[in-house]
C-alpha positions as CSV (number, residue, x, y, z in Angstrom):
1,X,-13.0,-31.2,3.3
2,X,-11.8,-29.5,6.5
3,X,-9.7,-32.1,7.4
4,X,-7.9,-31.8,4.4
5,X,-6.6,-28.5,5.6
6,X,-5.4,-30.0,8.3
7,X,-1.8,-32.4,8.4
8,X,-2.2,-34.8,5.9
9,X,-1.3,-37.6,8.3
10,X,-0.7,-38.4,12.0
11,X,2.9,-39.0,10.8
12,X,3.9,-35.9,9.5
13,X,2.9,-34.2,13.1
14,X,5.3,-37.4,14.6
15,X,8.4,-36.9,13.0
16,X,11.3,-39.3,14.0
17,X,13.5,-36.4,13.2
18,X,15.0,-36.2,17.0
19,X,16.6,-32.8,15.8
20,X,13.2,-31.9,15.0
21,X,11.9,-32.8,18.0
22,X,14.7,-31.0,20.4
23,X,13.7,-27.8,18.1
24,X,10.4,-27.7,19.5
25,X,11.5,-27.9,22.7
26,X,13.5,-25.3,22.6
27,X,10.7,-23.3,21.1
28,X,8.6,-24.1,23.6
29,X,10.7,-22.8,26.3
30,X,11.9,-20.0,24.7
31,X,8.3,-18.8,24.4
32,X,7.4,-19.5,27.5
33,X,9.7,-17.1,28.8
34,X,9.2,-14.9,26.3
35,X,5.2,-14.5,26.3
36,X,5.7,-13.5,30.1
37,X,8.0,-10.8,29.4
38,X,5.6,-9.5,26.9
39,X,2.4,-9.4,28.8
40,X,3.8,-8.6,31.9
41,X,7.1,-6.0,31.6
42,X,4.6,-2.7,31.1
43,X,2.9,-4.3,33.8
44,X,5.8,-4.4,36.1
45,X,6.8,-1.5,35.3
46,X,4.2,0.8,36.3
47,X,3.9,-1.3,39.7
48,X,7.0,0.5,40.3
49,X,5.4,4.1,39.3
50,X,6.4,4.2,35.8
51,X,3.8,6.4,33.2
52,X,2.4,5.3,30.1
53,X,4.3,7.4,27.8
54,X,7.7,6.3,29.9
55,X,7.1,2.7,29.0
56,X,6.7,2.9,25.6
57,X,10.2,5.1,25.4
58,X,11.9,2.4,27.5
59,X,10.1,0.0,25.2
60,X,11.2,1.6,22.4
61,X,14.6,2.0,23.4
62,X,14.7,-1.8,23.4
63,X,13.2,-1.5,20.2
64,X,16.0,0.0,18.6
65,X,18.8,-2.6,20.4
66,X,16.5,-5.2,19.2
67,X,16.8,-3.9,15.0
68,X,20.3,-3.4,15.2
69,X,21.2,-6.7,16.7
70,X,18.8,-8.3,14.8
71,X,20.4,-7.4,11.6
72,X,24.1,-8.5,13.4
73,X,22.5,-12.2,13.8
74,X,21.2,-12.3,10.7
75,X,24.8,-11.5,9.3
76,X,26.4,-13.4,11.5
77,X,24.5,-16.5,10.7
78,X,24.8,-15.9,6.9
79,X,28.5,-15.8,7.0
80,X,29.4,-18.1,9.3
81,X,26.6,-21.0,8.8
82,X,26.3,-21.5,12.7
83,X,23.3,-20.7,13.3
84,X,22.9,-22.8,16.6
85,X,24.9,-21.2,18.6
86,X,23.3,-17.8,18.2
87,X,20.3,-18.7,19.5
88,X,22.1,-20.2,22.3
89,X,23.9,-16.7,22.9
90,X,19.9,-15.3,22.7
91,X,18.9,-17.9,25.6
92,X,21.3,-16.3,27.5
93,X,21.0,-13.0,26.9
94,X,16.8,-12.9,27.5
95,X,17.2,-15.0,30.7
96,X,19.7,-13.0,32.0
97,X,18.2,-9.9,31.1
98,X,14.4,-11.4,32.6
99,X,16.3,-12.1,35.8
100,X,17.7,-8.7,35.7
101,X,14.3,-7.0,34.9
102,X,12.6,-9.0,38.5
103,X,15.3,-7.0,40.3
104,X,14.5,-3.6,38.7
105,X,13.1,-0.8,40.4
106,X,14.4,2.6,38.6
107,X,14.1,3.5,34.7
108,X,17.9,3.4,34.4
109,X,17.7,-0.5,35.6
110,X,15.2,-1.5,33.3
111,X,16.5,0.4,30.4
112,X,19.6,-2.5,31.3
113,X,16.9,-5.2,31.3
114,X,15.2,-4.0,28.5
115,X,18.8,-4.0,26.6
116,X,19.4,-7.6,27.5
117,X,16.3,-8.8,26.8
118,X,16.7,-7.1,22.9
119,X,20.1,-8.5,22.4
120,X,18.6,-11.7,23.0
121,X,14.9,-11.8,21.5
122,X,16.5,-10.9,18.4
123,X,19.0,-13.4,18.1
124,X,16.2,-16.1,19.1
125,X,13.2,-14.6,16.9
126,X,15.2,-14.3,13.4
127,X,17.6,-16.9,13.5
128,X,15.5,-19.9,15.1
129,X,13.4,-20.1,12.1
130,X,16.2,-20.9,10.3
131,X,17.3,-23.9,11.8
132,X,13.4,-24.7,11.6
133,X,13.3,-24.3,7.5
134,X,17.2,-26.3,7.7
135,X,15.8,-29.1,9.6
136,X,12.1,-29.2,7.5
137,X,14.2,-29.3,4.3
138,X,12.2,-27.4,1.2
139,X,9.3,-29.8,0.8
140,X,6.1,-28.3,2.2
141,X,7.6,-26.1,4.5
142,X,4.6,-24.5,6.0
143,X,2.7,-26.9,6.7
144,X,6.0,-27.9,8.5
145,X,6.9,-24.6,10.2
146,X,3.3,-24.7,11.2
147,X,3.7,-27.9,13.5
148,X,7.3,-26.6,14.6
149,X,5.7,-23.3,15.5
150,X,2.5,-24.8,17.3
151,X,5.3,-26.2,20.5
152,X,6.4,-22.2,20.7
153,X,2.7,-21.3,21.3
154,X,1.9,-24.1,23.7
155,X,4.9,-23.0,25.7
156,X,3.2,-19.2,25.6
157,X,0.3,-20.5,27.0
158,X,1.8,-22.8,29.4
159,X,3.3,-19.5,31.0
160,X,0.0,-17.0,30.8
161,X,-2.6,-19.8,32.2
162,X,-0.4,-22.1,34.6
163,X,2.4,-20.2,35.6
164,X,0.6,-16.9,35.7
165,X,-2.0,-18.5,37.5
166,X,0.5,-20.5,40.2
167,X,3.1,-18.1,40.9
168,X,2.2,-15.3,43.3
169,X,3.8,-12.1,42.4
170,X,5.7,-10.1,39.5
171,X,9.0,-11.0,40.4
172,X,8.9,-14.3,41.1
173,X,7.1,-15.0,37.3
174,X,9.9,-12.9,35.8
175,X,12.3,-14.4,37.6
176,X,11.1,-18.1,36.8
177,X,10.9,-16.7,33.0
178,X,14.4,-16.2,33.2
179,X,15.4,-19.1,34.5
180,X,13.0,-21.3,31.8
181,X,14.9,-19.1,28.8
182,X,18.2,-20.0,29.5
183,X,17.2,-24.2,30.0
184,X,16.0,-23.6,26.5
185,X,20.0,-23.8,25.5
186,X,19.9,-27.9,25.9
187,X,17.8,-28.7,23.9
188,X,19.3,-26.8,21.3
189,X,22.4,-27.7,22.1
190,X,21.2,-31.6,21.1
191,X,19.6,-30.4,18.1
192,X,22.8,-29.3,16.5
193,X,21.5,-27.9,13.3
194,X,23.6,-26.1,11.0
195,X,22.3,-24.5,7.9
196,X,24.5,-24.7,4.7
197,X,26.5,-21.7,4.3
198,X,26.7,-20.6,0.9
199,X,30.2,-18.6,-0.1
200,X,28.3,-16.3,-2.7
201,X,26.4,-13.9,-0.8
202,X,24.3,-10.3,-1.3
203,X,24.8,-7.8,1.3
204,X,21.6,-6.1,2.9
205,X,21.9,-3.7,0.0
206,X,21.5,-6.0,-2.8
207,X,18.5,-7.6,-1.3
208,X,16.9,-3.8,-0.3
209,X,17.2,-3.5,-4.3
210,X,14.5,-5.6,-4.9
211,X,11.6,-3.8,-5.5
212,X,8.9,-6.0,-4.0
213,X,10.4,-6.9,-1.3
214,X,11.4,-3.2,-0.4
215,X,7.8,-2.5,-0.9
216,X,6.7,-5.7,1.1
217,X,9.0,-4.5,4.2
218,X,6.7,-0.6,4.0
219,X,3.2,-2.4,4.7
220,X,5.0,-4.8,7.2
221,X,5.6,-1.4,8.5
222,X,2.5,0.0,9.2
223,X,0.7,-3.1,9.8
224,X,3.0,-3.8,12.9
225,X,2.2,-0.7,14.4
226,X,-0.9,-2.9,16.0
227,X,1.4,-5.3,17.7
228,X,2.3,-2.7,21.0
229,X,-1.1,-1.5,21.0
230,X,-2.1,-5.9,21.2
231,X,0.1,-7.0,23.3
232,X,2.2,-4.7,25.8
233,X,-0.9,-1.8,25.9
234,X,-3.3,-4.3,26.2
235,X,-2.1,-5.8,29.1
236,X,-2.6,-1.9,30.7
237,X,-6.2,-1.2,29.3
238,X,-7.2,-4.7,31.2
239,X,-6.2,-3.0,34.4
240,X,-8.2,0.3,34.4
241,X,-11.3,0.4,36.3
242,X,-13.8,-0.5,33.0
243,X,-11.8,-4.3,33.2
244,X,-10.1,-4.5,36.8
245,X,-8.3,-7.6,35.6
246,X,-5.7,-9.0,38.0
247,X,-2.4,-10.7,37.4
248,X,-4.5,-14.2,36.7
249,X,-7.0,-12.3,34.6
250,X,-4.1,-10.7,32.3
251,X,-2.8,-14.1,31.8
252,X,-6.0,-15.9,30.7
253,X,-6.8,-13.2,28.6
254,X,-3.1,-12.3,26.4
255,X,-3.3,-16.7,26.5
256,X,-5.9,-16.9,24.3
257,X,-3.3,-15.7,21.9
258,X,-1.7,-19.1,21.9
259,X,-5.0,-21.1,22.1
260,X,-5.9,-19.4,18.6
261,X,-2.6,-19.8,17.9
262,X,-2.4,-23.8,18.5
263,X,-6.0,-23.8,16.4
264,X,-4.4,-21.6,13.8
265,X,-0.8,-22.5,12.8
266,X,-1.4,-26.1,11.3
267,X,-4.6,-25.5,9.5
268,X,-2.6,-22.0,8.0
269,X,0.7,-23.8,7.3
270,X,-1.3,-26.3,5.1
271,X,-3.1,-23.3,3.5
272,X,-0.2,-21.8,3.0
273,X,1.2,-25.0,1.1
274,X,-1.9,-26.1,-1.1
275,X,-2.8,-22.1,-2.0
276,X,-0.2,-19.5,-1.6
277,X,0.4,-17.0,0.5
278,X,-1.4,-13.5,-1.1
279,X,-5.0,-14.6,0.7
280,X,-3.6,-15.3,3.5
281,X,-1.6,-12.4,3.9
282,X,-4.8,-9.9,2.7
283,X,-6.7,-11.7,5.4
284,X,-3.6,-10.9,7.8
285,X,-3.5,-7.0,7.0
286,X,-7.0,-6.7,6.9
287,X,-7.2,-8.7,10.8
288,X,-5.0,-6.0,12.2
289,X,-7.6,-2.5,12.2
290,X,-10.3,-5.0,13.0
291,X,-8.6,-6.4,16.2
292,X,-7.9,-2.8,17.1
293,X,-10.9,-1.4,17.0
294,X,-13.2,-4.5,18.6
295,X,-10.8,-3.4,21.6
296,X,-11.7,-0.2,21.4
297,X,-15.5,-1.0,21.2
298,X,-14.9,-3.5,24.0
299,X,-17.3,-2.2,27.4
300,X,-16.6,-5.5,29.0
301,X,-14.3,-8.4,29.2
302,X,-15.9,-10.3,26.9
303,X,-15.2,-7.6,24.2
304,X,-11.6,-7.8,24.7
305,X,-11.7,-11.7,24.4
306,X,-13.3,-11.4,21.1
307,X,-10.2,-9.1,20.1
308,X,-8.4,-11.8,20.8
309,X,-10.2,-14.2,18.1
310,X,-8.6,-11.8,15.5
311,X,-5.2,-13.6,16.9
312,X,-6.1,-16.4,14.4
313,X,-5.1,-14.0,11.2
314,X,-3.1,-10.7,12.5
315,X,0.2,-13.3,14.2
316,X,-0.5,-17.3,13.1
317,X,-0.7,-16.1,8.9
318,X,2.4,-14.1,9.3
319,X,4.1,-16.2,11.7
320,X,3.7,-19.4,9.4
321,X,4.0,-17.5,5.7
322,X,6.4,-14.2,6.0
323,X,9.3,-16.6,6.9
324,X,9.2,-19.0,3.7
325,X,7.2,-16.3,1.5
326,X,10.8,-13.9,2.2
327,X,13.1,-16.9,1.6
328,X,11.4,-17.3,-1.7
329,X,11.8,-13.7,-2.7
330,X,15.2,-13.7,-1.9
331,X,16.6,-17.1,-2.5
332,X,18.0,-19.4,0.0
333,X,21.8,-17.8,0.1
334,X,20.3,-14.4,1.4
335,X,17.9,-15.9,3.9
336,X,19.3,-14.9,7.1
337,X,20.2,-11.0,6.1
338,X,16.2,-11.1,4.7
339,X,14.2,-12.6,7.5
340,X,16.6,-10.1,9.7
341,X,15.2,-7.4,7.4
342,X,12.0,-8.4,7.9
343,X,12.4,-8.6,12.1
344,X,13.6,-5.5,11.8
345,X,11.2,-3.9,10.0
346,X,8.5,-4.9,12.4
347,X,11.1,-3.7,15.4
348,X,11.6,0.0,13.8
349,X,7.7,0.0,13.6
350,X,7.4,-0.9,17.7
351,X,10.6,2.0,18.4
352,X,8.5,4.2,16.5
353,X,4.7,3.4,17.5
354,X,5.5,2.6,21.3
355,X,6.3,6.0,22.3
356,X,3.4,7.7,20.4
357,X,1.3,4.5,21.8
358,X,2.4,5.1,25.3
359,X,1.7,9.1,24.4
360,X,-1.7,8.7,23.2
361,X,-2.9,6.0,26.0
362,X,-1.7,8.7,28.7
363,X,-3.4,11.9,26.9
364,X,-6.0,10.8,24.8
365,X,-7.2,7.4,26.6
366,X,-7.1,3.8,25.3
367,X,-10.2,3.8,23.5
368,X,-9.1,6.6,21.1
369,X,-5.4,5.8,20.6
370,X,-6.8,2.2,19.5
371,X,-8.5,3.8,17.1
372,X,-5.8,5.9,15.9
373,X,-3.3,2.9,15.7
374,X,-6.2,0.6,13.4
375,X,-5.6,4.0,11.1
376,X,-2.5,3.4,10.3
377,X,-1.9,-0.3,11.0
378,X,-4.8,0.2,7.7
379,X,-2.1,2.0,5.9
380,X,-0.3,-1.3,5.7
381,X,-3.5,-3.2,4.4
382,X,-3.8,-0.6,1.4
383,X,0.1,-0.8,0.5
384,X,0.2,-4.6,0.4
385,X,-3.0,-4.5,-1.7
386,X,-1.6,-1.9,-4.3
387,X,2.0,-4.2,-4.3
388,X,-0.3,-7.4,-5.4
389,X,-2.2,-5.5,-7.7
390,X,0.6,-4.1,-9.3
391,X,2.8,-7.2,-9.9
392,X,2.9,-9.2,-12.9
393,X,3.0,-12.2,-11.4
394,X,0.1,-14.3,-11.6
395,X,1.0,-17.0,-10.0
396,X,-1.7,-18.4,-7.3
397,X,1.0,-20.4,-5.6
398,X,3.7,-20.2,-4.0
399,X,5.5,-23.8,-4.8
400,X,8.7,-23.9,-6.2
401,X,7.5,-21.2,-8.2
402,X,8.1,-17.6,-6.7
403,X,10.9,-15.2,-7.5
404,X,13.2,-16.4,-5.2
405,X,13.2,-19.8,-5.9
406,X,13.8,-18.6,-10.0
407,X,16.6,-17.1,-8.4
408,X,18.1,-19.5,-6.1
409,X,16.8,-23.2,-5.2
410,X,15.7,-23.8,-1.8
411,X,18.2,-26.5,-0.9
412,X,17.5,-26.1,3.1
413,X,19.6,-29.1,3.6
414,X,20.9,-29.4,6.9
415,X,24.3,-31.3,8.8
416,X,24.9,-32.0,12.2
417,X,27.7,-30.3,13.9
């Protein structure tokens, strides 16, 4: 029985699809470097005498670099139906800006880094799962984006337990995180995906019309809150006196994020498949308080790896179901402008919680500004739960039968440049 939640056969995990294969590559690498900067940026930064509530403005301020461009890339890739080359350009821009943030020392110089590092994230984090869903086709696509997505979260904790552990200092990581995002342009160069462009498009408008998906973006809202306080804050709280974790420790303990992640992505893209996505995302928003406050709770280590069990839900069921479960709302044609919708909602939420975050950590203490944060991040839990109960859909699956697809087929067909 629990096998059967698992991939349905070696093959399926061993595609001979060699563009499939150069995909995950490039995942890995890409979060590789990117897991680094997100554990260990805050960190650097207040090495170099910056305060709580600072951080989270200059995180914030990336924040807001990181929505805009987001929804550029997602244009960008609807309307010209290049999507490869995009991520390429974010490569680029997150390596350069990585290398850029080892060499800061003043706020005005990481406020440069942190700009980089948005232009790029956002052009690799919404468009690459495109050229994922292009490449899997529309045929059990998350069990599919689940295996895809498991290379991304090796990659992460490739860089939190070996090169955390084996590089000696700040800079040097962030400098080797740099260097490992912008190699992740070969392999994407050999993939050469391109989705199909369709010539009859929405704008962002048309799609913010739609009344469940508007009120899908509002808990995705408040539920991502929690990400800054997980992540980035977390990293900070492990170095006050009640943890006293070091560089190594902070790695081991943000890498059991991709451990669960590895456990969790194939056995929830399966799930996903065989019985819909509503469970899994109710589990998802009701994860997110939990996490929060089992890390406030936490008097020891061991507390804060327990938090990170919570992993399983609050990233791996979004990560693997928000991607298809917004293509299918929207239809395949308005994809790109969507899932940019959707990364942007979740980026507004960090411009807005990071500063308040950084506020409350520096005023108030960890403990109660976790608290605080699983308040709200609930808010999200209660709106998707009234959305579900008020829709007239009552559909338990999500195959070839949700709005979008009544709207549009999923013909993720993809060519090679």
């Amino acid at each position: 029985m629990i096998e059967s939640l698992f991939s349905p056969s070696p093959a399926a995990f061993l595609t001979r699809d060699a563009r499939m294969w150069a995909l995950r590559g490039a995942m890995f690498l890409i979060l590789l470097g990117a897991g680094i900067f997100w554990v260990y940026a805050g960190v650097w930064m207040r090495s170099h005498g910056i305060g709580e509530t600072s951080i989270g403005i200059l995180m914030g301020f990336g924040g807001v670099l990181t929505a805009l461009a987001a929804m550029f890339w997602g244009w960008l890739s609807d309307h010209t139906g290049r999507s490869t080359p995009i991520v390429c350009a974010g490569c680029l821009f997150t390596g350069v800006g990585l290398i850029s943030l080892s060499q800061s020392r003043t706020i005005p110089a990481f406020a440069l880094s942190q700009a980089l590092v948005a232009a790029g994230i956002s052009a690799t984090l919404s468009v690459m799962p495109l050229l994922a869903l292009a490449v899997l086709g529309g045929k059990k696509q998350g069990a599919g984006y689940g295996r895809f997505r498991m290379f991304g979260s090796a990659g992460y904790m490739v860089g939190l337990y070996i090169l955390a552990a084996t590089i000696q200092g700040l800079q040097r990581l962030l400098l080797t995180a740099g260097i490992i995002m912008v190699l992740g342009v070969i392999p994407l160069l050999l993939a050469s995906v391109r989705p199909l462009r369709h010539l009859e498009r929405h704008g962002l408008r048309v799609v913010l019309r739609r009344p469940r998906f508007l009120r899908f973006l509002v808990a995705v809202f408040f539920f991502s809150w929690g990400g800054p306080a997980v992540f980035a804050f977390l990293a900070l709280y492990a170095q006050t006196p009640d943890f006293s974790m070091d560089q190594s420790g902070i790695g081991r303990l943000l890498g059991m994020c991709g451990v669960m992640a590895v456990i969790a992505l194939p056995l929830v893209g399966t799930l996903a498949d065989r019985l819909g996505s509503r469970s899994i995302l109710l589990l998802s928003f009701l994860a997110m308080p939990l996490r929060l406050l089992v890390q406030a709770a936490a008097r020891s280590a061991f507390g804060l790896y327990v938090a990170q069990c919570f992993h399983f839900l609050t990233w791996a069921g979004p990560e693997v179901v928000i991607y298809v479960y917004v293509q299918r709302l929207v239809g395949e044609r308005d994809k790109g402008v969507a899932v940019s919708a959707y990364f942007t909602t979740r980026t507004v939420a960090a411009i807005v919680a990071n500063p308040l975050i950084g506020f409350f950590a520096e005023h108030l203490g960890f403990r109660p500004m976790f608290v605080i944060v699983a308040c709200i991040s609930s808010l999200g839990l209660i709106t998707f739960w009234g959305l579900e109960g008020r829709s007239q859909d009552t559909e338990h699956r999500d195959q070839g039968t949700s709005e979008g697809q009544s709207q549009a087929p999923v013909d993720c067909a993809a060519t090679i440049d």
